[in-house]
C-alpha positions in Angstrom: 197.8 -58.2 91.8 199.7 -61.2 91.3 201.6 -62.4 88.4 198.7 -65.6 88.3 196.0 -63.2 88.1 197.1 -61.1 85.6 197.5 -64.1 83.3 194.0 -65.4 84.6 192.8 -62.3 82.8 194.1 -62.8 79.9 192.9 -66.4 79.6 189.5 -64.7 80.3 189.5 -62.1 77.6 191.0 -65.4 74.8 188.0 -67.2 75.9 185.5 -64.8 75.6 187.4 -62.8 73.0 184.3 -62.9 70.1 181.8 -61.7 72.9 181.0 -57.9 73.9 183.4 -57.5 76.7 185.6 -55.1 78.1 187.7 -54.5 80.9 184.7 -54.0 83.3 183.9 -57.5 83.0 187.4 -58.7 83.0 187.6 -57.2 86.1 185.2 -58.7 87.8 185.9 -62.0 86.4 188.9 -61.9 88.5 187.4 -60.1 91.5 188.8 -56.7 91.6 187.7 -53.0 91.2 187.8 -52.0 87.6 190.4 -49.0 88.6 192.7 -51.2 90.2 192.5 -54.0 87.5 192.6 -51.1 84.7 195.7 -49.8 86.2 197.7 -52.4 86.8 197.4 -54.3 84.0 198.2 -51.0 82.1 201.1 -50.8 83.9 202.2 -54.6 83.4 200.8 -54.7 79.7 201.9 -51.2 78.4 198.4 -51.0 77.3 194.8 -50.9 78.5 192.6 -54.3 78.3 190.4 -52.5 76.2 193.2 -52.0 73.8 194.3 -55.8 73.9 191.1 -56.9 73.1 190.8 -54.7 70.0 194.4 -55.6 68.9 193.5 -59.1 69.3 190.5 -59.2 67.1 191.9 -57.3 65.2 194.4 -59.8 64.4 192.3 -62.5 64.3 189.7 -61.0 61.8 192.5 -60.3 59.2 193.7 -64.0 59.8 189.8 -65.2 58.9 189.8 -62.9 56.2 192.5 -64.4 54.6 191.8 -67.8 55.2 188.0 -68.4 54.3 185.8 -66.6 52.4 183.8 -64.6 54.8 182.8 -61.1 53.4 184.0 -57.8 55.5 180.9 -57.1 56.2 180.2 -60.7 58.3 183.7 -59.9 59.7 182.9 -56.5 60.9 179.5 -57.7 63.2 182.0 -60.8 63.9 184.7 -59.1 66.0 182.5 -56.5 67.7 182.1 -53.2 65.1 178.7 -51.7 64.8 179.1 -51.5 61.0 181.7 -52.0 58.7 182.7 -48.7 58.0 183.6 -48.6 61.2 185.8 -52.2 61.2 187.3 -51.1 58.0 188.9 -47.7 59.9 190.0 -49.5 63.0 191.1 -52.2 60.4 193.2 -49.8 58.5 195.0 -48.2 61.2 195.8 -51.7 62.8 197.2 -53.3 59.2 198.0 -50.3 57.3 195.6 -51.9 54.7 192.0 -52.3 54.1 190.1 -55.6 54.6 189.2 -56.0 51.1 193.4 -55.6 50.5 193.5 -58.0 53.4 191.8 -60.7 51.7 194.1 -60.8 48.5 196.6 -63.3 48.3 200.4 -62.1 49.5 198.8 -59.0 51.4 200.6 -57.9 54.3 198.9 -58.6 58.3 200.0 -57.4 61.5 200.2 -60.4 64.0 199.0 -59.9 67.5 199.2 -63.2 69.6 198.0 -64.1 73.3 200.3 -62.2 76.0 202.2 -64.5 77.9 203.2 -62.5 81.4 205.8 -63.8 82.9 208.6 -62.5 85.8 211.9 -61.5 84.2 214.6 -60.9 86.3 217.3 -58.2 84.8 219.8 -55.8 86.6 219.3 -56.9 89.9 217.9 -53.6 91.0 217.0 -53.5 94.5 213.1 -52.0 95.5 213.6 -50.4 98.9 210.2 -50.1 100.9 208.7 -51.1 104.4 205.7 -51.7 105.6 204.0 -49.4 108.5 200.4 -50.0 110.1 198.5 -46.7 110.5 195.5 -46.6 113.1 192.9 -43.6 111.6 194.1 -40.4 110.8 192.8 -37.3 110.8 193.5 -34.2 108.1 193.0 -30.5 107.5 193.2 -30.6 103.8 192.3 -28.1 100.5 190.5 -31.1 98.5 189.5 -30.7 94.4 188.0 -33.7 93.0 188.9 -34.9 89.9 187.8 -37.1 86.6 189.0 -40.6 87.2 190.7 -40.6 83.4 193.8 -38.1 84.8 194.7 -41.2 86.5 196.4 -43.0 84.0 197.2 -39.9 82.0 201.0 -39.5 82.5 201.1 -35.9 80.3 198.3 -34.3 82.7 199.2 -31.7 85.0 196.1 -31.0 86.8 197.1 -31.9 90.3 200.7 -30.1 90.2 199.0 -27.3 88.8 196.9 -27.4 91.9 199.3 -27.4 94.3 200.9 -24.4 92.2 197.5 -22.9 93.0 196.8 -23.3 96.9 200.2 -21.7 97.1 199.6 -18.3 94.8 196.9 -18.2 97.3 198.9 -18.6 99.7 196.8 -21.4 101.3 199.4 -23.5 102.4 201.3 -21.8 104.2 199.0 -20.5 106.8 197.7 -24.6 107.1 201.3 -25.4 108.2 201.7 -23.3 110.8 199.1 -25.1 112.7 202.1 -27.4 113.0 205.1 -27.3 115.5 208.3 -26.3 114.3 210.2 -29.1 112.4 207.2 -31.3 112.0 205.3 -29.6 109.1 204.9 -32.2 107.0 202.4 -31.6 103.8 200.9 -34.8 102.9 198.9 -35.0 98.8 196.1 -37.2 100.1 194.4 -39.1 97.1 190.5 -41.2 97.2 190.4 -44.7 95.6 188.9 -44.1 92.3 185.6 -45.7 91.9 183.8 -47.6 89.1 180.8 -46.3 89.9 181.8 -42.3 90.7 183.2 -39.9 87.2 185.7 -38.4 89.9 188.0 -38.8 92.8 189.0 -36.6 95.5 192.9 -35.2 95.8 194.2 -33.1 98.9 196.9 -30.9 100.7 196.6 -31.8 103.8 198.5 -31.7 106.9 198.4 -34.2 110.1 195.9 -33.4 112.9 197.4 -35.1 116.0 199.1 -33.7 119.5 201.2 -31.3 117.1 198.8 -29.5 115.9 197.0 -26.2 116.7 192.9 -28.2 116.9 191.8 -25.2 118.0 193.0 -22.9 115.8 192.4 -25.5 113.0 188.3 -25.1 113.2 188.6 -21.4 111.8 190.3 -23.1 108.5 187.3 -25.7 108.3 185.0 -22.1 108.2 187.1 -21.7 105.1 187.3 -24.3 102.9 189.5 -26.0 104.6 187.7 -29.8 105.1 188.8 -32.4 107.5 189.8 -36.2 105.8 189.4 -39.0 107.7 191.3 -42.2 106.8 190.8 -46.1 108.3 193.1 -48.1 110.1 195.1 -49.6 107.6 198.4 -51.4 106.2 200.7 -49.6 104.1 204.0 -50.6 101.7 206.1 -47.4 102.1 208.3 -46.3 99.2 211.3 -43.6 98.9 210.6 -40.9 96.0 214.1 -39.6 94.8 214.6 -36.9 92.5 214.0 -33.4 91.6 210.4 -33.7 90.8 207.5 -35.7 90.5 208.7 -37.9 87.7 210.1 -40.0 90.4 206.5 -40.3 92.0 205.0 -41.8 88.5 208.4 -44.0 88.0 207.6 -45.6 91.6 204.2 -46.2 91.0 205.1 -48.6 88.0 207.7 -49.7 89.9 204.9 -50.5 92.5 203.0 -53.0 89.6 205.6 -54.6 88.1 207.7 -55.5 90.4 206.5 -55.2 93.7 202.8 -56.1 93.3 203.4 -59.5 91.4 206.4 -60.3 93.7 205.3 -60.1 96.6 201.5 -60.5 96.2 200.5 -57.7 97.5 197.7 -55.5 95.9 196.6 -51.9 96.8 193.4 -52.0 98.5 190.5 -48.9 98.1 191.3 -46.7 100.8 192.8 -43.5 100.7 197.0 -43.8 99.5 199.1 -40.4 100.2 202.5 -38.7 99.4 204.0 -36.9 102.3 206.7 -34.2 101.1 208.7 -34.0 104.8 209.5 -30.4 105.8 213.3 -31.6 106.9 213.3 -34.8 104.5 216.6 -36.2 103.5 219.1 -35.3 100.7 217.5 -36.0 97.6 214.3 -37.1 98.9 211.1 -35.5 97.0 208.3 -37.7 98.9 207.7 -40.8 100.7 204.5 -42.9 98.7 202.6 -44.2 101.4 200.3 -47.3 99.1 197.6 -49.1 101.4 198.1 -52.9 100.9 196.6 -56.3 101.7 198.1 -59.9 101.1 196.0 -61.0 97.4 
C-alpha cells in the first residue's frame, strides 16, 4: 500500500468521521481486503483504524463540549455511543475526566488531530530483498487453521507452539526425509486471511518437486499429512537474521513501512511462506517469501 493511499484513508475516515464507520468500510473505500488494509495501516499508524476513529471523536466531542452547550447526552448519540453511559466510560479513559468535568471552564482535554503520514528518511538503513517469480508449487504440509485476530497479536504464541508440537510428535522429521540429502528445507506456509472466513490456515510443509520421495509421500497424505497448492505468483524475498522469530515480526513491519510505501508494492491474497533452510547461512533464521503486485 502506498504512502498516497494510506493518507486517502484517512481523508476518508475525517470526512465521514460523525457517520457509523469502521475499518471495513475504509477499506473498501480505497479498494483493498480489510486484512491487508487492517494490517498495514496498523503497522504504519501504531494503531488500528478502528482505534483512530474512536480517538478522533473522541477529541472532537470534548472540543464541542467545551465550546457550545450541547448536553452529554446529545454528544454521546453524536459521536457514535449507544448510550451515554457508555460515551462517558470511553470518555473517561480518553481524558482522564468525565464529560460533565469536560464542559467546565479550565478543564483539562486530550487533543487528537488528523494524522498526517508522511516518508521520513533517518539512519540510512539499507532493506535487502529481491524479487523471485514462482510458477505453482506443490506441498506436503501438517496444516491448523487459526482465528484471524492472532494476526496482529505480537504476544501470541500459538503458531510457535505448533511447531513445538509437530516435533514432540515427531511429525517433522519423518516429512523431511522425503527430501534428498542437503535440500530439506521446512517451509511455515500461511493462507491470506479473509474478511469473510473467522480463520486462516498455517502449515509445515516441505517442497514436492524432482527431490522428493512422491511415492512415498501418498502414505503421509493417509495421515494427516495434506497437500498445499500455491499459484504462480511474484514474490519480494527478505533475509530473517537472528536467533528467533523476533526477527520474522521486525521484517514484517519493516515490510509496511518502508518497503510497501517505497516502492509501491502491496502484498496480494495468495499464500506468503517462511522457509527455515536446512544448510542456511550464518545467522540466518528464515527467508520471508511476501507475494507482491505493483499498487
Amino acid at each position: 500500500m502506498s504512502i498516497q493511499l494510506i493518507q486517502q484513508a484517512i481523508c476518508y475516515m475525517e470526512e465521514h468521521i460523525y457517520e457509523n464507520i469502521n475499518y471495513a468500510e475504509v477499506a473498501k473505500s480505497i479498494h483493498m481486503s480489510g486484512y491487508n488494509f487492517h494490517r498495514t495501516f496498523s503497522f504504519i499508524a501504531g494503531m488500528t483504524a478502528n482505534e483512530y476513529i474512536r480517538n478522533r471523536r473522541l477529541s472532537l466531542a470534548a472540543q464541542e463540549l467545551q465550546a457550545t452547550d450541547i448536553s452529554v447526552t446529545d454528544a454521546a448519540y453524536k459521536y457514535g455511543y449507544e448510550s451515554p453511559e457508555s460515551f462517558s466510560k470511553a470518555f473517561s479513559r480518553f481524558h482522564g475526566s468525565t464529560p460533565k468535568q469536560a464542559k467546565r471552564k479550565g478543564a483539562k482535554i486530550h487533543l487528537f488531530n488528523p494524522l498526517v503520514i508522511k516518508i521520513i528518511l533517518e539512519g540510512g538503513s539499507i532493506m535487502d530483498y529481491r524479487m523471485e517469480h514462482r510458477e505453482g508449487q506443490r506441498f506436503l504440509a501438517l496444516v491448523k487453521d487459526f482465528p484471524n485476530e492472532i494476526s496482529n497479536d505480537d504476544n501470541d504464541h500459538s503458531i510457535p507452539d505448533f511447531w513445538t508440537e509437530c516435533s514432540e510428535e515427531n511429525r517433522i522429521e519423518p516429512m523431511k526425509l522425503l527430501r534428498a540429502e542437503g535440500k530439506r528445507d521446512l517451509y511455515g506456509l500461511c493462507s491470506p486471511v479473509k474478511d469473510s472466513e473467522t480463520h486462516f490456515r498455517y502449515g509445515i510443509g516441505i517442497l514436492m518437486d524432482e527431490n522428493t520421495n512422491l511415492a512415498k509421500a501418498e502414505q503421509f497424505t493417509d495421515n494427516g499429512y495434506v497437500i498445499w497448492e500455491t499459484e504462480p505468483a511474484d514474490y519480494a524475498v527478505f533475509k530473517c537474521f537472528g536467533p528467533d522469530g523476533d526477527c520474522l515480526g521486525e521484517t514484517w513491519s519493516k515490510f509496511f513501512k518502508e518497503f510497501a510505501p517505497q516502492t509501491g508494492y502491496m502484498q496480494t491474497d495468495d499464500t506468503d511462506y517462511e522457509i527455515y533452510f536446512e544448510n542456511g547461512e550464518s545467522g540466518l533464521f528464515c527467508e520471508l517469501w511476501v507475494p507482491v503486485k505493483k499498487g
